[in-house]
ZAMARGU-4260 file (C-alpha; in steps of 0.2 Angstrom, whole numbers, plus 5000, padded with zeros to 4 digits):
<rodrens>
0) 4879/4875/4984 | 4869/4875/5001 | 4861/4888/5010 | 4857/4884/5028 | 4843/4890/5040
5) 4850/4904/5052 | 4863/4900/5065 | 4868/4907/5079 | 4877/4925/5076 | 4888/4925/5089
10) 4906/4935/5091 | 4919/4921/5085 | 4907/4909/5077 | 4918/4904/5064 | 4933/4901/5075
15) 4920/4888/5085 | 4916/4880/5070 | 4933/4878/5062 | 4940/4870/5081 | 4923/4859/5076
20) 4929/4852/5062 | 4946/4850/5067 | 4939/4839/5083 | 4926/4832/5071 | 4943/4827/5059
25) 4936/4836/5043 | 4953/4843/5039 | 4966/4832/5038 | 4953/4819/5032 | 4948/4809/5013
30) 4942/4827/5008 | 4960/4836/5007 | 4974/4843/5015 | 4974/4847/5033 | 4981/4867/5029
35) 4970/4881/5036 | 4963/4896/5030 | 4952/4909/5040 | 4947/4927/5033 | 4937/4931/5049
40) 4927/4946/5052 | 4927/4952/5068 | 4922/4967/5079 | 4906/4977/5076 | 4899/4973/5060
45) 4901/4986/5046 | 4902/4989/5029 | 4920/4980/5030 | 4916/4966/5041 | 4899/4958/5035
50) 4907/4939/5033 | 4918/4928/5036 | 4926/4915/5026 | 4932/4897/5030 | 4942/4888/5016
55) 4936/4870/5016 | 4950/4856/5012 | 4961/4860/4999 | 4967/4847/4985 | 4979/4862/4976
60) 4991/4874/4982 | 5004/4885/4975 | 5019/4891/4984 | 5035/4903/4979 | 5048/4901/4988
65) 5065/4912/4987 | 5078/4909/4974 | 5097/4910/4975 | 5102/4929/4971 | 5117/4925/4966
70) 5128/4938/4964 | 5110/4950/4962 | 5111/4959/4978 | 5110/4977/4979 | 5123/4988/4984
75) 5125/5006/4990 | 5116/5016/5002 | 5097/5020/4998 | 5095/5031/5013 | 5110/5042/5003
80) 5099/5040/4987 | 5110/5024/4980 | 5096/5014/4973 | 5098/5001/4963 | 5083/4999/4950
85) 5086/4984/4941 | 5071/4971/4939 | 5074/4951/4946 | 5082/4943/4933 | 5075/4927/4938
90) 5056/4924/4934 | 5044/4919/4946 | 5042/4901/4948 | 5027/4895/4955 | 5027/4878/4963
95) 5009/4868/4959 | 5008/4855/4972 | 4993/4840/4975 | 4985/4833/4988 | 4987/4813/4990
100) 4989/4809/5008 | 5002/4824/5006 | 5008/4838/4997 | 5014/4830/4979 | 5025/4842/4964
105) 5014/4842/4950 | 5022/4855/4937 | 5034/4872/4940 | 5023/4889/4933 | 5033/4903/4928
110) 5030/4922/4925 | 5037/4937/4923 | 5029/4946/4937 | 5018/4946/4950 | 5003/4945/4940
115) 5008/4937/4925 | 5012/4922/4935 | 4996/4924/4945 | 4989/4925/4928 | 4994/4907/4921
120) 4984/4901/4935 | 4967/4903/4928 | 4968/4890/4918 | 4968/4879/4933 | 4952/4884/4939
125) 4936/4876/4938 | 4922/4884/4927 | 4910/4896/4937 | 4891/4894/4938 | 4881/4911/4940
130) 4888/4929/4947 | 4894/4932/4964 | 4904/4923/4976 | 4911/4907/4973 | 4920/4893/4976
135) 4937/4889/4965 | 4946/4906/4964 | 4964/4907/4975 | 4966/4911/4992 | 4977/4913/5003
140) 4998/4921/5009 | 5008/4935/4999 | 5020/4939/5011 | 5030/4958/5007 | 5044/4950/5002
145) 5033/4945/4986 | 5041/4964/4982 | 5053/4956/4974 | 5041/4953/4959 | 5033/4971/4960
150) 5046/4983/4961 | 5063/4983/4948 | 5073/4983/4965 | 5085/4974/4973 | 5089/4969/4992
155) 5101/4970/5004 | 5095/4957/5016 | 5084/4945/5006 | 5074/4933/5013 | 5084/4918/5017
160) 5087/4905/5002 | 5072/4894/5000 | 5059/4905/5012 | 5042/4902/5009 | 5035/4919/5000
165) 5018/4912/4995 | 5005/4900/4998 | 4989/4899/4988 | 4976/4888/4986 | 4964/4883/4976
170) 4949/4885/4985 | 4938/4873/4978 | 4928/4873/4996 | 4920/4889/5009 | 4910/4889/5022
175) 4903/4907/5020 | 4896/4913/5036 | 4883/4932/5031 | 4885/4943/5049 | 4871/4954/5043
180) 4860/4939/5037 | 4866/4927/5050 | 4866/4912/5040 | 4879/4899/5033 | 4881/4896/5015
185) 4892/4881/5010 | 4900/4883/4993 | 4909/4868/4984 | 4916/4868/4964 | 4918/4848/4966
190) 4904/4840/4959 | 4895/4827/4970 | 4906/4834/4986 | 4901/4823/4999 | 4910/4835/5011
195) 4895/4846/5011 | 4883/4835/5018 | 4898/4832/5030 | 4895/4849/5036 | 4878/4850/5036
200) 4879/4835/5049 | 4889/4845/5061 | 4880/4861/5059 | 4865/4852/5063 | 4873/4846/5078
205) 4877/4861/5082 | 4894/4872/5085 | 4899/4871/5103 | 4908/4885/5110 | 4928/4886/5112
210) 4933/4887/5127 | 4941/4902/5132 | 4961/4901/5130 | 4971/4904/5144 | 4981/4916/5148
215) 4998/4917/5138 | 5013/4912/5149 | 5023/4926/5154 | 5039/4930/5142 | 5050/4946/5137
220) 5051/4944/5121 | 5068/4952/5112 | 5067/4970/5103 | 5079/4983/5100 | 5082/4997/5112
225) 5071/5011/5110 | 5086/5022/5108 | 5092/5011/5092 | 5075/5014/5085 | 5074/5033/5091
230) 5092/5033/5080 | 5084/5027/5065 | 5070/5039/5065 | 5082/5054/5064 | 5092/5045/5050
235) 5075/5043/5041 | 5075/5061/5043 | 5091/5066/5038 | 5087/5055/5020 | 5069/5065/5020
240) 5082/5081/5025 | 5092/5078/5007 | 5077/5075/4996 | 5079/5056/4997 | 5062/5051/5000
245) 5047/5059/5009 | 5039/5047/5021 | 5044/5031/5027 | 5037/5016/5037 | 5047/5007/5049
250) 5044/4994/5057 | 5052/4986/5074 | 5053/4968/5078 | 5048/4959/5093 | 5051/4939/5094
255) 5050/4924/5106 | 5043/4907/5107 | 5024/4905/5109 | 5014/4890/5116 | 5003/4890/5102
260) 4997/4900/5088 | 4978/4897/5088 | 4978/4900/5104 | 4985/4918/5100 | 4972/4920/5086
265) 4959/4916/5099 | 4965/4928/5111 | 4967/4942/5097 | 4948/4939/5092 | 4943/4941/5108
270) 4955/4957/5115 | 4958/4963/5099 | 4945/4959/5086 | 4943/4967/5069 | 4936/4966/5052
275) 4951/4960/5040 | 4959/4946/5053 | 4965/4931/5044 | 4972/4914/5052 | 4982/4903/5039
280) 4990/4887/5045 | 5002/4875/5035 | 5006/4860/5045 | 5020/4853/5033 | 5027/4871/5031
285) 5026/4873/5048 | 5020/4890/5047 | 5005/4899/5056 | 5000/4917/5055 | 4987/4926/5066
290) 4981/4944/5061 | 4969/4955/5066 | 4970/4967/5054 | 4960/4982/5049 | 4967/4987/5034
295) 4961/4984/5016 | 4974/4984/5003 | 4963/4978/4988 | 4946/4975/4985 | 4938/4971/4967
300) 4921/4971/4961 | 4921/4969/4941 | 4928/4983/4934 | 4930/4995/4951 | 4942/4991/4964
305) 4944/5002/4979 | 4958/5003/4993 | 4957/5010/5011 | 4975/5016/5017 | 4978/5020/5035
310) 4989/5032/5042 | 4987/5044/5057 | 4987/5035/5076 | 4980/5039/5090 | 4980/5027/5109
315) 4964/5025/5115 | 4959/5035/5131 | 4953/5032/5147 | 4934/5037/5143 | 4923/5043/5129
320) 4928/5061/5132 | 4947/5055/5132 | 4944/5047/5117 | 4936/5064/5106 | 4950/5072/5113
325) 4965/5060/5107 | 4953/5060/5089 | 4954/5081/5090 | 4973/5080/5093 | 4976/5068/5080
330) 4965/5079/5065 | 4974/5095/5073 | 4992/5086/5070 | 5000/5095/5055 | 5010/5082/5054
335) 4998/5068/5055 | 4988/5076/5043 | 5002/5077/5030 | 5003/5058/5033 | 4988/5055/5027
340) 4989/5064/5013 | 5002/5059/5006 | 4996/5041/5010 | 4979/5046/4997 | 4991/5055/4984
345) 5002/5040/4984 | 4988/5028/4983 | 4978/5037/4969 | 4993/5035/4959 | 4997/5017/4960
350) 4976/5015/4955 | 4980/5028/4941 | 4991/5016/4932 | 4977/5002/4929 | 4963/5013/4928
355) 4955/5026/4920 | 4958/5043/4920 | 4946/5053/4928 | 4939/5038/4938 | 4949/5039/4954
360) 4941/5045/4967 | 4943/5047/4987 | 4929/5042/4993 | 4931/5041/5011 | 4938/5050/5025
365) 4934/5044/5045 | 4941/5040/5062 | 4940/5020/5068 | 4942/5016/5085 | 4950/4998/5090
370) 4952/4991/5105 | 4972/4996/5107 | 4972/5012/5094 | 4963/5024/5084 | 4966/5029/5065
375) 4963/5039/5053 | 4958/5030/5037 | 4952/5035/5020 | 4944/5024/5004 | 4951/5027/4986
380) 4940/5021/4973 | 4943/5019/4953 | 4939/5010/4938 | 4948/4997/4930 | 4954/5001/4912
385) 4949/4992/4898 | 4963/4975/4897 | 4963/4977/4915 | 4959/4963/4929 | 4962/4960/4947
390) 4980/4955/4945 | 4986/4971/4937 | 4977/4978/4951 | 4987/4968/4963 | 5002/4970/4953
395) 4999/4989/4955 | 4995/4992/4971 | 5004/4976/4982 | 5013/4980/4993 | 5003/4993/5004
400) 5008/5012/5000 | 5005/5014/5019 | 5018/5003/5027 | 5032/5007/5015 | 5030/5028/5011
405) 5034/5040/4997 | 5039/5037/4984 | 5036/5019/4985 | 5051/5011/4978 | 5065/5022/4985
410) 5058/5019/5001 | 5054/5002/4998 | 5075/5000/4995 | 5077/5011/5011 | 5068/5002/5022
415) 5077/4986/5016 | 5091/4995/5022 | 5085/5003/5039 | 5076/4986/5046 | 5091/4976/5040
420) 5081/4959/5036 | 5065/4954/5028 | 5048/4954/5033 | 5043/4941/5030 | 5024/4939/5032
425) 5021/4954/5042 | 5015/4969/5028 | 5010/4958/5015 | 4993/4952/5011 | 4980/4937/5015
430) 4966/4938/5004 | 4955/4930/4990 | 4956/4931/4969 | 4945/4926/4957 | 4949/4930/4938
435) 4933/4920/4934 | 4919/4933/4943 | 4931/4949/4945 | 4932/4946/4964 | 4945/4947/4976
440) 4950/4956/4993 | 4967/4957/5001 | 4968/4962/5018 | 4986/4971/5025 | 4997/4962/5038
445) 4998/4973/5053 | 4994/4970/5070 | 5000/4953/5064 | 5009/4937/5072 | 5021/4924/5062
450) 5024/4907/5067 | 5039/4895/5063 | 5038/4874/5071 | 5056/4870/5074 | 5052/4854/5078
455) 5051/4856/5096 | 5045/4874/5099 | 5033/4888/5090 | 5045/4903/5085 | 5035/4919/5084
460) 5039/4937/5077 | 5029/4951/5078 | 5032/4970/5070 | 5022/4987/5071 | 5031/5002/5067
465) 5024/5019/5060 | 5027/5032/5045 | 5043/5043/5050 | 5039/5061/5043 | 5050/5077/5044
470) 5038/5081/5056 | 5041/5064/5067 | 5044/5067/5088 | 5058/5049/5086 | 5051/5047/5105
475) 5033/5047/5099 | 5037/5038/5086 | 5045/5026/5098 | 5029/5025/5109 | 5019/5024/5095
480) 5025/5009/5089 | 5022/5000/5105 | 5005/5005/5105 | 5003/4995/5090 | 5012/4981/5096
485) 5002/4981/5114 | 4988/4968/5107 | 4998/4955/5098 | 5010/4955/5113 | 4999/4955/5126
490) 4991/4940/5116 | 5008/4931/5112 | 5016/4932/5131 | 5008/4942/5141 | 5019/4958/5139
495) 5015/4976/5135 | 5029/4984/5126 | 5017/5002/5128 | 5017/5000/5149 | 5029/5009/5151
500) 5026/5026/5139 | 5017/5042/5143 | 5001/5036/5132 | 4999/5018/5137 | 4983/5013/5128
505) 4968/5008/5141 | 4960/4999/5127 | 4941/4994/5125 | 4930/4983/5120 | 4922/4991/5106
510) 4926/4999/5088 | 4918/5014/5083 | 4920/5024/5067 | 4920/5042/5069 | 4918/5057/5055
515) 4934/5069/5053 | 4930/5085/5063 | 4933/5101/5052 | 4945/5109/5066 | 4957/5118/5055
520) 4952/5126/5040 | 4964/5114/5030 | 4955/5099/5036 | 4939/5107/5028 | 4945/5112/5013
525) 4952/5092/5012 | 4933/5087/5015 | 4926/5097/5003 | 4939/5093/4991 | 4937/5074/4991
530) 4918/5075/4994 | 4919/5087/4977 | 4931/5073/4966 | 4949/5077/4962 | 4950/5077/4944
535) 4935/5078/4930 | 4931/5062/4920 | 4943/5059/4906 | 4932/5064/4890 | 4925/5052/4879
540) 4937/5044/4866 | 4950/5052/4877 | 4967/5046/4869 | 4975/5033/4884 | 4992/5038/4892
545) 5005/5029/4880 | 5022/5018/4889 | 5036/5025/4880 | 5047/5009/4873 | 5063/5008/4863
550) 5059/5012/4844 | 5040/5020/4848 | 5038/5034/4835 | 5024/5042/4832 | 5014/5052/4820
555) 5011/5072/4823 | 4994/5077/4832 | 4983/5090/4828 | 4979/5090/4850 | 4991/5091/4864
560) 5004/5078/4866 | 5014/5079/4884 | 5029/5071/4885 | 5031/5065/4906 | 5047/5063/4910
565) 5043/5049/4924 | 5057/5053/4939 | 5051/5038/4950 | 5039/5048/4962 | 5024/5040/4968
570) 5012/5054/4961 | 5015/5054/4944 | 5003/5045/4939 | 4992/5058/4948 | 4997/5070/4936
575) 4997/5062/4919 | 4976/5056/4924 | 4975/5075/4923 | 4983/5080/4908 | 4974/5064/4902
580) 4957/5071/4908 | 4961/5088/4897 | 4961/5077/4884 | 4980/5077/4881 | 4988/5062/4875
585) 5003/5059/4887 | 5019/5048/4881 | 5027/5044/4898 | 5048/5042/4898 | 5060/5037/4913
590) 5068/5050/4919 | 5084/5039/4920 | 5086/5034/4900 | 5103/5039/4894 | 5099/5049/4881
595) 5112/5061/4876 | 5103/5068/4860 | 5087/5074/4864 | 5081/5080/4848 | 5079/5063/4840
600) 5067/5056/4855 | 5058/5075/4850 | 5058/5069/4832 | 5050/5051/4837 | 5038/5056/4849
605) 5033/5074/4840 | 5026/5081/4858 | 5018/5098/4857 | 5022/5098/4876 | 5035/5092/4888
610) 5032/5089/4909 | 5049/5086/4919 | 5040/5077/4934 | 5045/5077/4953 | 5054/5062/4960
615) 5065/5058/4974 | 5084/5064/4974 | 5092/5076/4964 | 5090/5083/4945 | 5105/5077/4940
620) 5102/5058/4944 | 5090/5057/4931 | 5098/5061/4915 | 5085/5065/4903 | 5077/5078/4916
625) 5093/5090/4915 | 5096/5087/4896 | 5078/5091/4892 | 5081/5108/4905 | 5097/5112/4895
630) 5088/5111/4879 | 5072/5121/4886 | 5083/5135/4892 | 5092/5135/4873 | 5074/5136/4864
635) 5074/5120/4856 | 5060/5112/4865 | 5041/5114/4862 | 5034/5122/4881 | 5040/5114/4896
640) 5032/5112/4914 | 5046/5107/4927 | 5037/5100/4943 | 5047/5099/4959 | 5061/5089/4954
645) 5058/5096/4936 | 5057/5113/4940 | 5075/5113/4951 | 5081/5104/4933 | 5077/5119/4927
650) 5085/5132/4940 | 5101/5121/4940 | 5101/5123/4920 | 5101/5141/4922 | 5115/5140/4934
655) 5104/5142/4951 | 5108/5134/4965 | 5100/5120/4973 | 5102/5113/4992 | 5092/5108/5008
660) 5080/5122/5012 | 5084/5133/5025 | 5066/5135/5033 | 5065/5113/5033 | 5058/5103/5022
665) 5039/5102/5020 | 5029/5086/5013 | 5010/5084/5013 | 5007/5099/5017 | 4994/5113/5009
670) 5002/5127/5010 | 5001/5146/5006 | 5006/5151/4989 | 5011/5169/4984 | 5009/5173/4967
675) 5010/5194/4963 | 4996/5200/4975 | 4987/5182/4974 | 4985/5169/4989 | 4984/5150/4983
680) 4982/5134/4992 | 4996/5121/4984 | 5002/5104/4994 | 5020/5107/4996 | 5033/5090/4994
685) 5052/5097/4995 | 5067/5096/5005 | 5078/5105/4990 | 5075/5122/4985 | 5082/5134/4972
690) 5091/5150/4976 | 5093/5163/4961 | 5112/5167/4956 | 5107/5177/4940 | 5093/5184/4931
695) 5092/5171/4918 | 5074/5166/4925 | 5061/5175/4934 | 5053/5169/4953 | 5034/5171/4950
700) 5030/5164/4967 | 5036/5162/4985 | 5031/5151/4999 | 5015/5164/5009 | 5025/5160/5027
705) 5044/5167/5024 | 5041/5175/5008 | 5058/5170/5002 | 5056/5150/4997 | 5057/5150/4977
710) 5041/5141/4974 | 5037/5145/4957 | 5049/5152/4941 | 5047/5156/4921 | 5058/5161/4909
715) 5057/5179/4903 | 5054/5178/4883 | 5053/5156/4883 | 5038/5147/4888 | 5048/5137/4901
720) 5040/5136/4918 | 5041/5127/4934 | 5034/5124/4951 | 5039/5118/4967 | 5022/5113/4973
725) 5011/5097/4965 | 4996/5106/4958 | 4986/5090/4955 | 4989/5084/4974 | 4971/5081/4985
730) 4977/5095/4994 | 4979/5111/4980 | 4966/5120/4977 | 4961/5123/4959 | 4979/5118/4956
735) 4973/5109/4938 | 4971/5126/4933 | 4990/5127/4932 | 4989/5114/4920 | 4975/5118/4911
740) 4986/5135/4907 | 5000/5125/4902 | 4992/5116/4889 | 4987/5134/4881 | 5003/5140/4880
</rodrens>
């Protein structure tokens, strides 16, 4: 390891010194492989953009490409709730490939998932020396079709046999250049590595500058009509409409040939720079990818990992003033606002599964300005349990909650079904991993560029696109989707999609970050909320949530034990940290088991409670949900809590019926509760509502606005509840309480 005398800090430095070396022949020399891979910080330094990293030569790589599906492909209609949940059947298979004057096949690695097969890697690494930062951990390309080994789903339109899904490296080799300290650190695992001196030599020399790309020649690259995506948003809607899913991000494809890829990177660093841009180029794959992304999927420090969602978007305005206006419109969108907060509850939940209860938090809440665009973005922050490591995190969290929606996997098979092909690159993740230290950090894909070599021309694609809500203007969602696209366009071939639309972004030179202004008295309430944590820390010697597996039984409890019925929903996990935190064990069950007799999983599991959880879709798709509400309404349950999904179980058992609400559906949104002469504060997530035939069960609440949406039900003389609100959302207030008075029942 070497540590160097300060350098020049200059905007770019590390794109001068990678052209440097590439001139100086360091890649594609003795040292290694002539691939490239650029974590660059760009923009304003921040707390996210405080170095950059430059991958040195690389002897190892590790690439997945996709298999023959066979006769695997999934059928039906998602957007009509036809979603087929059946994990790959095939393992991963990792290819290991070495360097020797080209890319050589060493061995085939398998694994069973994502992070199992990430997992089998380790033992390739080289051993570490001291904490912090170092050289041989993996780097490099998971492109959102790595989905595939996430999510039990199957696609429509999978990627093309043989597609490249991921690249890796072991990264034996960084150049490490500190913004804040402005100094190089050169960082090398291979003893006696001659390549540092090599390095030294040139820094000595000094870097020179680039020189300044030229202007993109003009093309119009090929898209779909904005009417065609306008259409899509309103069927999006008409899925949200029917209780299929809640959120959804599209994304719109925009694709012509390019003159060179580096020279769009350049362009992006300079027009469009931010603080998670990566630039990763293969030559014998003959792919390149240029991002200049400012979104943080993943980033692990030991045992705490964190992840900073964006969802909300505003153009940029003419002037300063313009620009707190647009901010002020944006945190006074109702819509925009349930965005975001259904983005946080969603990505509290996929940390809930690998950490501990209690431990989640949401952190941060602000406004950053780019160049093009300006965004609300938030920071949710956990603990890692006990077993846990970065790749369960990965595994957990990859692919963003932000560019799919809620929940994650019916929309995840949605949009496989609304964008009609894969995609690709765009929406996965560049980033870092290291087992060895507990490090890593995964940028998203947006505001990204993908590159195929034909042999005779560079093929470039690029795709931006938005959340579609109930809420969603399909126009502006229309416009807003070429806001995002402006930059890499612009950068690619000279084209500005957003020209033409009522908002065209002016752009500017700067990023800012912003606080949230407290305009409404939802917003404040939010910024208290997460300023004040969402849930208590789980108690000491808390008992952790139990995985419910064929032939678990267990052994009566003098505490609580809640059975969660698991429907699919992307909060559920929200919901069993709380019990979890009231120091309830919790046994969690899909929704979709065929049981028919539920007295003998009631004589295995011995639960002193039962929790029918939300989910997408109807009651009766998921046949434990109704039978357990059959056997509540008979008396021959312990109490039950139905929540959302759960509770219309429930009303449909009684003989209620259950269609799309009359007054729209609402999702994200704190709303007013009525309960007798009492007014509470409950984030609302339904299309579906109950309406009361007989007086089998009792309404307890209504919605505060109509007074007429069933929002809450008991039964008379059972304890058999439900609600039709998510108390433990980010937005309820004191909504544990509703728990809390479960458990006491």
């Amino acid at each position: 390891m070497k540590v160097l005398s300060q350098v020049e800090n200059r905007e770019g430095f590390t794109l001068d010194l990678l052209e440097s070396l590439r001139k100086d022949g360091v890649f594609g020399s003795s040292h290694g492989a002539p691939d490239e891979l650029l974590l660059h910080s760009g923009g304003p330094q921040s707390d996210l953009s405080k170095r950059s990293l430059l991958m040195g030569p690389a002897t190892r790589r590790y690439i997945v490409r996709q298999q023959p599906l066979e006769s695997h492909s999934a059928t039906g209609s998602p957007l009509s709730g036809e979603i087929d949940l059946q994990p790959n059947p095939a393992p991963i298979q990792i290819h290991v490939e070495d360097w020797n004057d080209g890319w050589v096949f060493r061995e085939i690695v398998y694994g069973t998932d994502l992070a199992d097969g990430l997992r089998q890697l380790s033992t390739h690494l080289p051993p570490t020396h001291g904490d912090g930062f170092q050289a041989g951990g993996l780097a490099g390309l998971l492109t959102y079709d790595m989905v595939q080994h996430t999510e039990p789903l199957r696609f429509q339109h999978p990627p093309n046999e043989n597609s490249i899904l991921m690249i890796l490296y072991r990264a034996n080799r960084w150049i490490v250049h500190d913004r804040t300290e402005s100094t190089i650190e050169i960082l090398s695992s291979i003893e006696g590595d001659d390549w540092i001196s090599e390095i030294e030599r040139i820094l000595n020399q000094g870097v020179a500058l680039r020189n300044p790309p030229a202007r993109p020649r003009a093309r119009e690259p090929s898209t779909e009509t904005d009417a065609v995506h306008a259409q899509k948003v309103r069927r999006t809607q008409d899925a949200i409409r029917e209780g299929v899913l809640y959120q959804l991000n599209y994304g719109r494809t925009w694709s012509a040939e390019i003159d060179s890829p580096w020279d769009v990177f350049n362009r992006l660093e300079q027009d469009n720079p931010a603080p998670l841009s990566a630039w990763l180029y293969s030559p014998d794959l003959d792919i390149a990818i240029a991002s200049s992304s400012p979104e943080l999927l993943l980033k692990q420090d030991g045992q705490t990992i964190s992840t900073r969602p964006i969802k909300g978007t505003r153009p940029r305005g003419d002037d300063s003033e313009h620009d707190a206006n647009l901010r002020g419109e944006l945190v006074g969108s109702r819509k925009e606002i349930a965005e975001h907060l259904m983005l946080v509850d969603l990505e509290r939940n996929d940390l809930g599964r690998i950490c501990i209860p209690g431990s989640v938090q949401w952190k941060r809440w602000r406004i950053e300005s780019y160049p093009h665009v300006q965004h609300m973005v938030s920071e949710i922050e956990a603990t890692l349990c006990e077993g846990m490591d970065g790749f369960d995190a990965l595994q957990s969290i990859f692919p963003g909650g932000s560019i799919t929606g809620c929940p994650k996997s019916a929309t995840i098979a949605a949009i496989d079904e609304l964008e009609g092909a894969p995609r690709y690159a765009w929406t996965g993740s560049i980033g870092h991993i290291d087992p060895r230290t507990g490090q890593s950090q995964w940028n998203i894909l947006i505001r990204t560029l993908e590159a195929h070599f034909d042999g005779s021309t560079w093929q470039a694609t690029v795709q931006a696109g938005g959340g579609l809500v109930i809420g969603s203007d399909p126009w502006r969602e229309v416009e807003e989707a070429k806001w995002k696209a402006q930059a890499l366009c612009q950068a690619a071939w000279g084209h500005s999609p957003a020209g033409d639309t009522t908002h065209s972004p002016k752009g500017s030179s700067t990023m800012s970050i912003h606080p949230i202004p407290p305009i409404t008295p939802s917003v404040q309430h939010l910024l208290e909320n997460r300023d004040g944590g969402l849930v208590p820390p789980s108690p000491p010697n808390s008992p952790p949530p139990i995985v419910w597996h064929p032939g678990l039984s267990l052994e009566s409890t003098d505490g609580h034990r809640v059975l969660f019925v698991d429907n699919l929903d992307s909060f559920s996990w929200n919901i069993i940290h709380a019990f979890a935190t009231m120091n309830a064990q919790v046994v969690i069950v899909p929704g979709r088991l065929d049981v028919s007799d539920v007295t003998t999983l009631l004589q295995s599991l011995k639960p002193t409670h039962i929790v029918l959880g939300p989910g997408p879709g109807r009651p009766e798709q998921s046949n434990l949900t109704m039978a357990f509400a059959d056997a509540a309404l008979a008396g021959t349950t312990p109490p039950v809590l139905g929540i959302c999904l759960g509770h219309q179980a429930i009303g449909l058992a009684a003989g209620w019926t259950l269609g799309p609400s009359e007054y729209g559906a609402v999702h994200g949104v704190p709303d007013g509760i009525l309960h007798g002469n009492q007014h509470q504060l409950m984030t609302r997530y339904h299309s579906l509502a109950l309406t009361p035939t007989n007086d089998r069960l009792t309404v307890t609440s209504t919605d505060a606005t109509t007074n007429r949406v069933v929002m809450a039900l008991a039964h008379p003389k059972l304890p058999v509840y439900g609600v039709q609100y998510h108390p433990e959302s980010a937005g309820s207030v004191n909504g544990l309480q509703v728990f809390a008075d479960f458990l006491a029942q």
